[in-house]
Structure formats: structure tokens, C-alpha cells
C-alpha positions as CSV (number, residue, x, y, z in Angstrom):
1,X,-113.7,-2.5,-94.7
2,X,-116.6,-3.7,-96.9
3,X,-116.9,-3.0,-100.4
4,X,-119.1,-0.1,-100.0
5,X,-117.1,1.9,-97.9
6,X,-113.9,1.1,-99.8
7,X,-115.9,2.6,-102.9
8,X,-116.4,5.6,-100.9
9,X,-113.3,6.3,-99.5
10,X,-112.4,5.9,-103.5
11,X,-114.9,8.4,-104.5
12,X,-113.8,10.7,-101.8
13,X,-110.7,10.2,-102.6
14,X,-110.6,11.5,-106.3
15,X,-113.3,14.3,-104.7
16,X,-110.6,15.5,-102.8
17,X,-107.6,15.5,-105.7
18,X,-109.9,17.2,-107.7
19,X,-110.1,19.7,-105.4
20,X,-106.4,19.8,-104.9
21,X,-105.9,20.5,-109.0
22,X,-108.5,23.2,-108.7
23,X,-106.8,25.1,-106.0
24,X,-103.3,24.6,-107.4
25,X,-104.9,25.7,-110.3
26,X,-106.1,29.1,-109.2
27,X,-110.1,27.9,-109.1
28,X,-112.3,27.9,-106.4
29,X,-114.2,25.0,-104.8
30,X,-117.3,25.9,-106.4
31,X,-115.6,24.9,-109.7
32,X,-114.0,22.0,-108.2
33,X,-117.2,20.4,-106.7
34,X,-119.4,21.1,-109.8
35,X,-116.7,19.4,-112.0
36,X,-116.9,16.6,-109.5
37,X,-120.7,16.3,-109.7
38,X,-120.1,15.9,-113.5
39,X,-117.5,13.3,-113.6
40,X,-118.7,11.3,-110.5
41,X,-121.9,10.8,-113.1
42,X,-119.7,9.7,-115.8
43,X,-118.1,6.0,-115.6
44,X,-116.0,6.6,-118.4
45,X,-114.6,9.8,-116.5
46,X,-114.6,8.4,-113.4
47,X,-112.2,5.5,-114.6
48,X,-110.1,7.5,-116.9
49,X,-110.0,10.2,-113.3
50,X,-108.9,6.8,-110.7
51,X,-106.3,6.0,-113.5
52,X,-104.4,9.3,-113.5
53,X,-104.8,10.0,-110.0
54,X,-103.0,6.5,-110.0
55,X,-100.3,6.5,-112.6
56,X,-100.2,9.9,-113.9
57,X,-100.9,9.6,-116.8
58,X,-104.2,9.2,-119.4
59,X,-105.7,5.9,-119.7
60,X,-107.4,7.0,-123.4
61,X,-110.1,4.4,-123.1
62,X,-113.3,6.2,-122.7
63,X,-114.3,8.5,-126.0
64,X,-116.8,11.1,-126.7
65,X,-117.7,11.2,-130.4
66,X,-114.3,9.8,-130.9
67,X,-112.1,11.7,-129.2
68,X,-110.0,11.1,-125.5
69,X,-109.2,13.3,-122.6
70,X,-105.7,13.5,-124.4
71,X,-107.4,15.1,-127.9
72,X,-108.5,17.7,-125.7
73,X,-105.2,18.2,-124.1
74,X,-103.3,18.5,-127.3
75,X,-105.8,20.6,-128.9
76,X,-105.7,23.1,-125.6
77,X,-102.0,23.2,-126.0
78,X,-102.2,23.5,-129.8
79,X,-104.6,26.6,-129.1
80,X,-103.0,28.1,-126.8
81,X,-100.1,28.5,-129.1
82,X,-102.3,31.0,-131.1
83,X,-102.4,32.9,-128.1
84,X,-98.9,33.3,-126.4
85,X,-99.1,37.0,-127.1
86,X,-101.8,37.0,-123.7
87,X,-100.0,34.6,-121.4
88,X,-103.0,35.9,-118.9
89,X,-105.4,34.3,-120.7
90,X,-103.4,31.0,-121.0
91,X,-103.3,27.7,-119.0
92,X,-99.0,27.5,-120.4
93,X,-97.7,26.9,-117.1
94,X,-100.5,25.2,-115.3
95,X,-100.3,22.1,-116.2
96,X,-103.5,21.2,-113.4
97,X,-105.5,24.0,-115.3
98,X,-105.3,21.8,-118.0
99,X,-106.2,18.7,-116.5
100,X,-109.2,20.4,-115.1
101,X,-109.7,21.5,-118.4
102,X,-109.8,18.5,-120.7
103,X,-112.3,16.6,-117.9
104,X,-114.7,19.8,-117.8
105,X,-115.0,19.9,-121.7
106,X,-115.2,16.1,-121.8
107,X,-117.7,16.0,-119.5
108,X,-119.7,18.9,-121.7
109,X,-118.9,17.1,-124.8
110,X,-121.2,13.9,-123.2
111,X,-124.1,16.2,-123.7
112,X,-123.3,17.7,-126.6
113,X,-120.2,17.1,-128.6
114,X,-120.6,19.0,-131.6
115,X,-119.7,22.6,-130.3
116,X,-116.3,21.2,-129.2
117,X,-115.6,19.2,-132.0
118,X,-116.2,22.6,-134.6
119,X,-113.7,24.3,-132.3
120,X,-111.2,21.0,-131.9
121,X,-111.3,20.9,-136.1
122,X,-111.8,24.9,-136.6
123,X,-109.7,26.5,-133.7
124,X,-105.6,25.7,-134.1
125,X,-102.6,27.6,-133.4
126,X,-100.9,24.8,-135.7
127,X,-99.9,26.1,-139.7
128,X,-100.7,24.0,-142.0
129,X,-102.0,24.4,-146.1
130,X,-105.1,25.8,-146.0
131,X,-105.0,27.8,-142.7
132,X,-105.1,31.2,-144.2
């Protein structure tokens, strides 16, 4: 197999899980292939995708405005924790949702990180001095 076609059975590959995580995450293909179009365009997310698909867990190299895929996982769980009186609204026990989740705002945050990053910094379920 030559390079190129080992770098498409890759990307076809990761297409396919992606799809996989959508379904098992109650979303359509639609969702699954636009999410693919964005982090097929993005090295960063690309690698930090092959590495989890891989090992299962977060490589954390590749940052937006200085934060990983797992800043956006912790600060999805941390707001959902505001929430827990509308478990329908919540990702709690789907842990793909999630995923999806962290690699759609990352890939939004490439454009413009600034609306996350007010909500990351303004938007916790956390107590803390301050809060209220």
C-alpha cells in the first residue's frame, strides 16, 4: 500500500469513528460529517483525533488561545454541574457527546476563541469566593 492510500484509509478511518461517537451519541450524520469537515482541516485536531482514537485518551498537545481539548472537557463537566436539575439538557451520561463536544468547540475556537474563552472563565457550576 503506498503512502497515499495508507493516509486515506487513516483519514477514513477517524471519518468513520467520528461517525460512530455521533450515532452513539444520539446525533445525526449531518453533524458527524460537518464536524469531520472541520477537524480534517485542522492538523492539530486531526493529530490530537488519531491519538484518542488510538489510546483513548487526550494527547493535550495542540492549543487554541491556550487551552486543550481536555479544558474544554473539564469545563463541560464543571457546567453541567450547574445544571443537574435538567438531566435532558445534559451530556452526564454520554461520555461520546462530550468528546464530540470538546472537538466541535475547539474547532470553533480556531476561528474565534474569544466567545468560548468568556464562557470557559464566566460559565461554572464550581463555588468558589466571588461566585455570587
Amino acid at each position: 500500500m503506498t503512502e497515499k492510500e495508507q493516509l486515506k484509509q487513516a483519514m477514513d478511518t477517524l471519518h468513520q469513528y467520528i461517525r460512530i461517537l455521533a450515532d452513539r451519541a444520539g446525533e445525526n450524520e449531518e453533524y458527524a460529517d460537518e464536524l469531520w469537515e472541520r477537524i480534517s482541516r485542522s492538523n492539530g485536531l486531526l493529530r490530537e483525533l488519531a491519538y484518542f482514537h488510538d489510546f483513548g485518551d487526550f494527547l493535550c498537545e495542540y492549543k487554541v488561545a491556550g487551552y486543550t481539548l481536555t479544558d474544554i472537557l473539564v469545563w463541560q463537566v464543571d457546567h453541567f454541574k450547574a445544571y443537574l436539575d435538567r438531566p435532558e439538557e445534559m451530556n452526564r451520561y454520554r461520555q461520546e457527546k462530550l468528546l464530540l463536544v470538546s472537538f466541535n468547540i475547539m474547532s470553533k475556537m480556531e476561528k474565534d476563541p474569544q466567545p468560548y474563552i468568556n464562557k470557559m472563565q464566566g460559565e461554572t457550576g464550581a463555588d468558589f469566593v466571588g461566585k455570587f
